[in-house]
N, C-alpha and C positions, 0 to 999 in steps of 0.2 A: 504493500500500500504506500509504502514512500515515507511512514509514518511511524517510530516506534510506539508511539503512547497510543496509536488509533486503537479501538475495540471493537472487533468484529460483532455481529453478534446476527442468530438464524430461527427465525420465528417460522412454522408453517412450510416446510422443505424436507423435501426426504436426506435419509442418509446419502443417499447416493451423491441429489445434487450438491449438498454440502461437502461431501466428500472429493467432486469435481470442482468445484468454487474456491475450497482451500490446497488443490493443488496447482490451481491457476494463479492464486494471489500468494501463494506462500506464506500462509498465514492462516490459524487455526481459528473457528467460529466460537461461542459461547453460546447455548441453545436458548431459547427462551426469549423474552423480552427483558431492556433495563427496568428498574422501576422509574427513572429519572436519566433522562435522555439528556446528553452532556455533550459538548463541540469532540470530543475524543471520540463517543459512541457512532458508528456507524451498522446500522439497522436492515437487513434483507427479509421482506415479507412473502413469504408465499400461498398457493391459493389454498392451504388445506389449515391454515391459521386460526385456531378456536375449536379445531377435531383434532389435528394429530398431535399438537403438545398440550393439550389442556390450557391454552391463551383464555385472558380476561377478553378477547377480542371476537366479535364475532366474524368479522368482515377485515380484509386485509386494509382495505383504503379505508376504514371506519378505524383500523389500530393507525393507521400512518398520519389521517390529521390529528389523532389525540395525540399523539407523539411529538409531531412536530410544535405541535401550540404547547407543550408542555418542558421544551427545552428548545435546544439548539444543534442537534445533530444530523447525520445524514440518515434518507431514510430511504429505498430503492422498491418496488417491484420486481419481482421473478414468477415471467410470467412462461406459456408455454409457448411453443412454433404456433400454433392455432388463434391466439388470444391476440388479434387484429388491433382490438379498441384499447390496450395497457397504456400507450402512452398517453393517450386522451383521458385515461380514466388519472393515469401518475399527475397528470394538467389538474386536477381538477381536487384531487386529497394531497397535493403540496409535498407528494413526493419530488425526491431530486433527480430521479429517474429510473429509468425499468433496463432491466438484465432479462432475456429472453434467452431459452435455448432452443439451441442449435444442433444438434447431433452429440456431439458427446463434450460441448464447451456449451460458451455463453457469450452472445454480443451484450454489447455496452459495457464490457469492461474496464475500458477504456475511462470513462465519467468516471468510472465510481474509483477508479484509482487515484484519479484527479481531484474528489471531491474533497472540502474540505470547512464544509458547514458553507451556510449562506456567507455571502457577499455583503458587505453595505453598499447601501443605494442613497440618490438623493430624491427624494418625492417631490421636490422642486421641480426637477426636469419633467415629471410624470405629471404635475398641474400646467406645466407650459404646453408639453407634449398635446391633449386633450383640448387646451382652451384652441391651437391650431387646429384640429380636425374637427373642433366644432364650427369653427370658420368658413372650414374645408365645405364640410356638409351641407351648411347655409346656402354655401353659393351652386351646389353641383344638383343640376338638375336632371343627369340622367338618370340618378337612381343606381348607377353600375358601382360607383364608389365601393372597394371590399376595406370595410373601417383596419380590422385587424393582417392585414397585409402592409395595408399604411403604413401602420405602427413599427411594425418591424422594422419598413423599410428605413422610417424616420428617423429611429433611435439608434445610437450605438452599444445599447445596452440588452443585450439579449434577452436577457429575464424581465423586460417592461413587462412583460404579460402580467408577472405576479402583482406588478402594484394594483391592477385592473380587479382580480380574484377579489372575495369576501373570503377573511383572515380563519374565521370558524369553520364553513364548507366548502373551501375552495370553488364553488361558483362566482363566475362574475357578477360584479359590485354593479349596484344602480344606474351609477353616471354612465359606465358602460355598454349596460344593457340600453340606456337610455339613447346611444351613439349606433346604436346596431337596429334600434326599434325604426330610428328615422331612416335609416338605412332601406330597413327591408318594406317598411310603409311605402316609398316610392318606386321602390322594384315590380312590387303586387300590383301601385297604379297603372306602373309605367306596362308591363306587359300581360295586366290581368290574370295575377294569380295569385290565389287564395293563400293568404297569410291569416294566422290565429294564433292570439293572443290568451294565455290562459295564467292569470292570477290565484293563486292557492295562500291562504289564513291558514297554518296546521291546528289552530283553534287550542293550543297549549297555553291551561290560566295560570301555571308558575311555572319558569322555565327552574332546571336544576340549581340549588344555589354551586353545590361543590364544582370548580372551575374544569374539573376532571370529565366529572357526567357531563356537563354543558358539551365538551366538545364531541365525546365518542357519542350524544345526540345527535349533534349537528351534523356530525357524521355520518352518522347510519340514516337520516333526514337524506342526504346529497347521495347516499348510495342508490335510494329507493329513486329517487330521481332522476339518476344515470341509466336505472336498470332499466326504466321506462319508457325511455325518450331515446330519440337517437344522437348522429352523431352531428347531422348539423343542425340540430335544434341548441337554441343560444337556453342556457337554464340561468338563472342570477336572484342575487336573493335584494328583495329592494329594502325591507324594514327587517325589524327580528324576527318580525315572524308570517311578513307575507314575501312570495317568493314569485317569480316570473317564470313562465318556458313561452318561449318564442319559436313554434312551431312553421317556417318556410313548406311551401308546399302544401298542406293541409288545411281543408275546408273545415265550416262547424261540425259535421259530423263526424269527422275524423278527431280533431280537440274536442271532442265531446267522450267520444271511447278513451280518448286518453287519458281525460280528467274521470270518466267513471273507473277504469282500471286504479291511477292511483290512490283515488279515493277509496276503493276495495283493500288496495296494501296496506295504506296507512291506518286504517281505522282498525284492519285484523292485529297489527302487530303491537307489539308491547318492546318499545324502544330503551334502553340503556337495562334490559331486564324489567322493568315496571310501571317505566312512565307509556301512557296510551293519551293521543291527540283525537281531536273530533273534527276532520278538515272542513271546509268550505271551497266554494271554486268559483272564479268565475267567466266567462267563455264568449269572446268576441271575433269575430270574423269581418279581414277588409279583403279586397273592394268594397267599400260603400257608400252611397253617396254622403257628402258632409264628411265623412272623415279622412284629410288629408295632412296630419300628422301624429306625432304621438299625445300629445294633450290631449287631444278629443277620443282617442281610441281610451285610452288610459283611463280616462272620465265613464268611458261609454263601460269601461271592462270593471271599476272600481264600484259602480252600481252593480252592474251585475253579484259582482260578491257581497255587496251589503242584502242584496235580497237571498244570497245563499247561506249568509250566515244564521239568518232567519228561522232558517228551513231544518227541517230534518231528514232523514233518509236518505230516497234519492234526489230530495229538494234541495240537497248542500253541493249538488253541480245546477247552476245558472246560464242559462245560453240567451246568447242576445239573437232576437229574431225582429231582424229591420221588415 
């Protein structure tokens, strides 16, 4: 690892692969989780985490934001040849990156050799960064604008995306989602196609006080999220506890299956072991006439939820029917 004080450590991995991993890095793992994750601690999660070693964790990217929010170390994905979606899902629980294998090795070895805890940043640059592409935006009337292309190109700083994320579920943060809404609002104008917008309350009247549960919530919250949604649906959480998915391509009745489905997940399941939420939803669909930004959709979709918060059963998904 380049590192003598680093600590390896192997949560959720067979013998085997650990056994390949520490002949690759030259350096021997520690099983288990830390209890407190430290800039030395370097962390490899894999998909069998919470069955094959008896982990506190149910979910590998449900251990990996508790982890990260609770110290300062590295923390990677090991995922398999098949598992497409790892990096987008490592994007999204604030992993440092995914280790996939390969026949009898592992690509991204490479990073994790190199890692060495986060980086400082200046969030200066990331409020300059944004006030230009809302400039950008203003003025661009095709509607073709891809915001997060922009970004990258703009910046010299590769990891701009993190400032972009919400710190607890690794989804994108409001302002952002707010930069991609106007985005995709003119694309649907511009070549008539159905964009929907679907707002979710998870209805939780105390969130965890313990800072520990807060996050392995928020976590298993943004799993159930990812597991339902694809990959170029924008998910971002606007307040604490209402959340956005910005579904490209999909009409009401397709954002409608999607908000009944998660509303089916979230209401069955019993989060950090005992906490159970009681969601609301609410379901907007453009083209339409009058609505040509996000204020008005946002207004049009924010009623809807207050009429689902209302509701019971299947009255806590709201669909707007212009």
């Amino acid at each position: 690892m380049g590192e003598s004080t680093r600590v390896l450590w192997a949560a959720g991995l067979s013998d085997e692969s650990i056994g390949l991993l520490e002949s690759a890095l030259g350096a021997e793992f520690r099983r288990g989780l830390p209890e407190q994750l430290t800039s030395e601690d370097c962390v490899l999660l894999g998909s069998e985490l919470g069955r094959a070693d008896g982990a506190a964790f149910v979910q590998p990217f449900s251990a990996c934001v508790a982890l990260k929010r609770r110290g300062h170390g590295s923390v990677f994905l090991v995922a398999g040849p098949d598992e497409t979606d790892a990096n987008e899902i490592a994007r999204y629980c604030l992993a440092d990156g995914v280790l996939t294998r390969s026949g009898e090795g592992f690509e991204g070895l490479d990073r994790l050799q190199k890692s060495a805890g986060p980086a400082s940043r200046a969030p200066s640059r990331v409020d300059a960064l944004l006030e230009k592409l809302e400039a950008d935006l203003a003025s661009d009337d095709s509607g073709r604008a891809d915001i997060a292309r922009r970004i990258v190109e703009r910046s010299e700083d590769s990891g701009i995306l993190e400032h972009l994320t919400d710190p607890e579920t690794g989804l994108f943060n409001g302002p952002f989602a707010g930069f991609k809404l106007d985005e995709e609002i003119k694309r649907a104008n511009r070549f008539h196609q159905p964009l929907s917008v679907v707002l979710l309350d998870v209805g939780l009247e105390a969130w965890p006080e313990d800072s520990s549960s807060r996050m392995l919530l928020m976590g298993e919250l943004a799993a159930v999220f990812l597991e339902g949604c694809r990959d170029i649906d924008v998910l971002a959480r606007f307040s604490e506890s209402v959340f956005l998915f910005l579904l490209p391509g999909t009409g009401s009745a397709g954002a409608e299956a999607v908000a009944n489905r998660l509303a089916a997940e979230l209401s069955e399941r019993r989060f950090d072991g005992s906490v159970s939420i009681d969601p609301a939803f609410g379901v907007v669909t453009v083209p339409q006439p009058g609505i040509k930004d996000r204020r008005k959709l946002l207004a049009l979709a924010e009623n809807c939820l207050a009429t689902a918060r209302s509701g019971s059963g299947s009255d806590r998904v709201t669909v707007d029917t212009p």
